[in-house]
N, C-alpha and C positions, 0 to 999 in steps of 0.2 A: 655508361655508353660503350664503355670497351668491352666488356661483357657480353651486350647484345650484339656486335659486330663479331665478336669469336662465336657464338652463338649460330647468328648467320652464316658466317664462313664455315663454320663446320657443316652445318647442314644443308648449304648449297653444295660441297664437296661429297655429301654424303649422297646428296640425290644425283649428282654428275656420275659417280663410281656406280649408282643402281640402275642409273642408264644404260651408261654403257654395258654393264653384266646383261641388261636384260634386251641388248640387241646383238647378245655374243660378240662382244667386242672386246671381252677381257681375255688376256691366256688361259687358253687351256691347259693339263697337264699334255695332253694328247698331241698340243702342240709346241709346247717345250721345247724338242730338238728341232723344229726346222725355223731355217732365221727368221725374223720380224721383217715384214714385210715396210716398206717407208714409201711417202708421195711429198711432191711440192703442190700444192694445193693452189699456186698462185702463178701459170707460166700463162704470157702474156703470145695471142697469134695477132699478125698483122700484114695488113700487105695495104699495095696502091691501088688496085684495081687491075693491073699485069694478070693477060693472060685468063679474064672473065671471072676471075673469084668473088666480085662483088663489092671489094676493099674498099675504103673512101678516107685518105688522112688528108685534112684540108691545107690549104697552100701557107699558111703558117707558121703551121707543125713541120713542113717539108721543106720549109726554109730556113727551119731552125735549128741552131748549133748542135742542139740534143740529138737530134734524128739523124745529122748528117755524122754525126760521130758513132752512132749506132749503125750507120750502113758501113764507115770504117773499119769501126771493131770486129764485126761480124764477115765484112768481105763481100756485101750483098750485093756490089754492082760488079755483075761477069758477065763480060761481051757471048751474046748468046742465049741469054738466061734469063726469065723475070726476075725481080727484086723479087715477086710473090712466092715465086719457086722456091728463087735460092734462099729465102728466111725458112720456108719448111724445111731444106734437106740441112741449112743448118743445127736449125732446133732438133732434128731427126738426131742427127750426128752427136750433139750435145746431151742431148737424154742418153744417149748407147754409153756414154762415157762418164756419165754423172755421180753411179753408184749406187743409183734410188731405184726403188722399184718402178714406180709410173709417175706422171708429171699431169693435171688438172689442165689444160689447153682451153682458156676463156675467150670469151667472143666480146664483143662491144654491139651493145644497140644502140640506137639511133634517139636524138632527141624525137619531142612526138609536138604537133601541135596538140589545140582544144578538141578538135573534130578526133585524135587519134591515129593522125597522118605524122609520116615523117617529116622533118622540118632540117630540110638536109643545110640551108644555110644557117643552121645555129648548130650545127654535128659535125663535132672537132673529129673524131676517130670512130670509125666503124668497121667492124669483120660480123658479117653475116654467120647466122647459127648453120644453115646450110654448108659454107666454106667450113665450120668448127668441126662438122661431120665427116666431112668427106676427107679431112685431114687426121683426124683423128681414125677412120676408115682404114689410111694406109700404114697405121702405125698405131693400131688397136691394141699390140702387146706389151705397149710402154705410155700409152696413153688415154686420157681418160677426157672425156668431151664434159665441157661447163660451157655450155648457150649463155646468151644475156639476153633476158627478158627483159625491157623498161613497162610496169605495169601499167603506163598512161596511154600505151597501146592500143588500140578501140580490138584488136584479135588478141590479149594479153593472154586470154583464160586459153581458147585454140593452140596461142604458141606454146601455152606453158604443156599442154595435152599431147600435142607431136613432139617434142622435144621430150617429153618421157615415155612417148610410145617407140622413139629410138632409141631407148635407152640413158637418158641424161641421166644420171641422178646429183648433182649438183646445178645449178644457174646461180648468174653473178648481175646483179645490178650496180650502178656507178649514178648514187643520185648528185653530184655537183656538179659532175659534166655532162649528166644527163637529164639534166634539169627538174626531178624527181621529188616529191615532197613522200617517202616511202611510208609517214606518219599520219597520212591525209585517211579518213575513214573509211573512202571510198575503195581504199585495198585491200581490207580487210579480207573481201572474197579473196583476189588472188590468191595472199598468204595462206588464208585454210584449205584451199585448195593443192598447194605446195603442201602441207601437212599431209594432206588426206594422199597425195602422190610419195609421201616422205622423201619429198626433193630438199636438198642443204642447200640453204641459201647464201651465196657469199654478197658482201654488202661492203661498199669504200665505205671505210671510216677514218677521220684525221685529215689531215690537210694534204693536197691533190699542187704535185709541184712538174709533171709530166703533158699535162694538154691545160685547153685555158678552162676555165672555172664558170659556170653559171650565178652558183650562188656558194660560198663557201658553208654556211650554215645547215645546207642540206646534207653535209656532211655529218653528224651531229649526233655521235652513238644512241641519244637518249629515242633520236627514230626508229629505232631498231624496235622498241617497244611492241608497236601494232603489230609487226611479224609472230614477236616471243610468245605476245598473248593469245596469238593463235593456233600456238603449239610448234611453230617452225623451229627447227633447229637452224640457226643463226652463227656466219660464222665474218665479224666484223673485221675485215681488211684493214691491214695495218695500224689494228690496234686502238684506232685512234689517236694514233701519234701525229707530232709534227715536227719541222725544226725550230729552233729556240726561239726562233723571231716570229714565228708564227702565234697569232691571238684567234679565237682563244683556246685556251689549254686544255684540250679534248679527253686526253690521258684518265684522268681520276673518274670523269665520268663513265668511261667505258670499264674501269675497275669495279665501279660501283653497281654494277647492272651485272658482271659478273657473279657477284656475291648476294644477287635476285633471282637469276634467271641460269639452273643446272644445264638449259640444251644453248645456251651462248659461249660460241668460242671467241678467240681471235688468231689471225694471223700473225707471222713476221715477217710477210713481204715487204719489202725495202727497208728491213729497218737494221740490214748491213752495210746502209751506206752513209756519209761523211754528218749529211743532214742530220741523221735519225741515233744519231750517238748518244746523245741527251738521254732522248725517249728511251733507246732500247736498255740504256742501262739501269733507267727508273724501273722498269718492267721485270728487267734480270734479279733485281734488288728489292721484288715484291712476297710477301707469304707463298706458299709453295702451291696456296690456293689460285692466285693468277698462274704460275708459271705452268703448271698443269693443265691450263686452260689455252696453252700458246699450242697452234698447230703451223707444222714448216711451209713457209715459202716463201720463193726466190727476189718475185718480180722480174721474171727474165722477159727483156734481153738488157733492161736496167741493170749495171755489176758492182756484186760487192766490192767495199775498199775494205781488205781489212788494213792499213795501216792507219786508219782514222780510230780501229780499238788497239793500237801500240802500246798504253797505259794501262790496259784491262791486259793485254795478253805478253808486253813483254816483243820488243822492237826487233827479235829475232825470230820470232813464231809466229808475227804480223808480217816479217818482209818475206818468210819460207809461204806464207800461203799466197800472198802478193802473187806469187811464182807461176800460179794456176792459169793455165790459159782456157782451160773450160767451166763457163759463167755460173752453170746449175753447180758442179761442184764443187768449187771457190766460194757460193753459197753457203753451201752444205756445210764443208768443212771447216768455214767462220764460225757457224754456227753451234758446229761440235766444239770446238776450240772453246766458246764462248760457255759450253756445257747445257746446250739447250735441244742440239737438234738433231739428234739420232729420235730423241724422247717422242719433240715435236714432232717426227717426221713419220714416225711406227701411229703417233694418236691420227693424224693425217688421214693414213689411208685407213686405219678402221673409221673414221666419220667419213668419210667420201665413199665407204663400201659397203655402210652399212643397209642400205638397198638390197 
């Protein structure tokens, strides 16, 4: 049995490295002397609806300790200002000082009913593709637009076609809180569709501990399948991790679909924070076939703790990054610490560029 699984691994890593060579994604000699280009593939926009952007966080979410500690951290309430505003000229601010080259700016769709309608009283969190544009618009040089298409949409095929006639070349779905079975038959168009556009698909995997939950099973990397099979390059959010109390244990199976499927990546959004220590260090502690397979990201304006990896890095080099007051960076820099994310960060933006 061990046999066939090196086997496989090898030859999954074999077709991953043929890939990428053959979407010039690998270095070139030519390109040798100028730096490696990096992206977080995972930075979160949002707003309240301040100022017409279209934002909608339901009253919940806005009365909850998470959000109101994220308008703290950030500084988002300035007499004068939308919240909508001042989260852009934040995250602006943020990316200029980060260190990376561009940063993935996702959107949130909307739950759908049966008819294909939005179903705004079951839709915890929404930023319009429209608002991802026109943000993304004023800060083209550092940023890179990911729409959220939910495919139960009745105009899925339409949105996914304007959203790459302006150029998207990623979209992100979020099936637990968007109520999404992504493995139901009937996507199948979508996803070939996404293929034939070679749009990268980002997809939540693992357990969802930020807005409330539909169904937590829709989570479930093994739904990733319908996409893969239909040639989509697939890139599974956080892993499918969770925290330790979290059932059930999503982790192995999203390993195991790795070692099936050469155009499946995943992320490390959130998984420098206190919850995701477990996980991240299962992953860190995996053949060099998963770790190869990790692309960077933040989850911002969610922030890394590094003193929750004080045992992995050593209580003087966790409380020096502690220190960081800019959120993409303090990411970043956990993550180089950690020995993963310059790597992750340069694979990043060759899959998100390869468009």
């Amino acid at each position: 049995m061990t046999n066939v699984l090196n086997r496989r691994s090898f030859l999954a890593s074999a077709l991953s490295t043929s890939w990428l060579a053959s979407q010039s994604l690998m270095p070139s000699e030519t390109a040798a002397c100028e730096p490696p280009l990096t992206l977080d593939i995972h930075v979160h926009l949002f707003g309240v609806g301040e100022g017409g952007t279209g934002c909608r966080i339901a009253q919940p979410i806005r009365e909850g300790l998470q959000f109101r500690y994220v308008l703290a951290l950030l500084r988002l309430q300035v007499p004068g200002q939308t919240i909508d505003a001042r989260y852009e000229e934040v995250l602006a601010e943020q990316v200029r000082g980060s260190g990376l080259s561009q940063v993935a700016i996702l959107g949130q769709d909307a739950v759908y009913d049966r008819s294909g309608q939005p179903d705004w009283a079951r839709t915890s969190f929404y930023v319009p593709n429209d608002y991802v544009f026109a943000v993304v618009a004023r800060h083209s040089e550092s940023m890179l637009a990911c729409p959220s298409i939910n495919p139960e949409r009745a105009d899925a095929l339409q949105e996914l076609a304007c959203c790459h006639a302006k150029g998207a070349r990623l979209l992100k779905i979020h099936p637990p809180t968007q109520g999404v079975n992504i493995a139901d038959r009937k996507h199948a168009q979508f996803f070939r569709c996404c293929c034939e556009l070679n749009m990268v698909v980002l997809v939540h995997t693992g357990h969802e501990h930020s807005a409330p939950v539909i169904d937590k099973h829709l989570a479930a990397p093994s739904r990733l399948e319908l996409a893969l099979d239909q040639g989509c390059t697939v890139v599974a959010c956080h892993a499918g991790t969770g925290w330790i109390t979290d059932t059930p244990d999503q982790l192995p199976e999203f390993v195991a679909l790795l070692k099936r499927y050469p155009k499946l990546w995943g992320d490390t959004s959130v998984l420098g924070t206190l919850g995701r220590v477990r996980d991240f260090g299962r992953l860190l502690e995996h053949e060099e076939l998963v770790r190869s397979r990790l692309l960077h990201g933040s989850d911002f304006p969610f922030p890394a703790s590094p003193a929750a990896f004080a045992a992995r890095l050593g209580a003087e080099s966790a409380r020096q990054l502690e220190q960081e007051t800019n959120l993409l960076k303090k990411d970043f820099a956990l993550k180089e610490a950690l020995g993963i994310g310059r790597a992750s960060a340069q694979r990043g933006y060759a899959v998100a560029n390869v468009c």
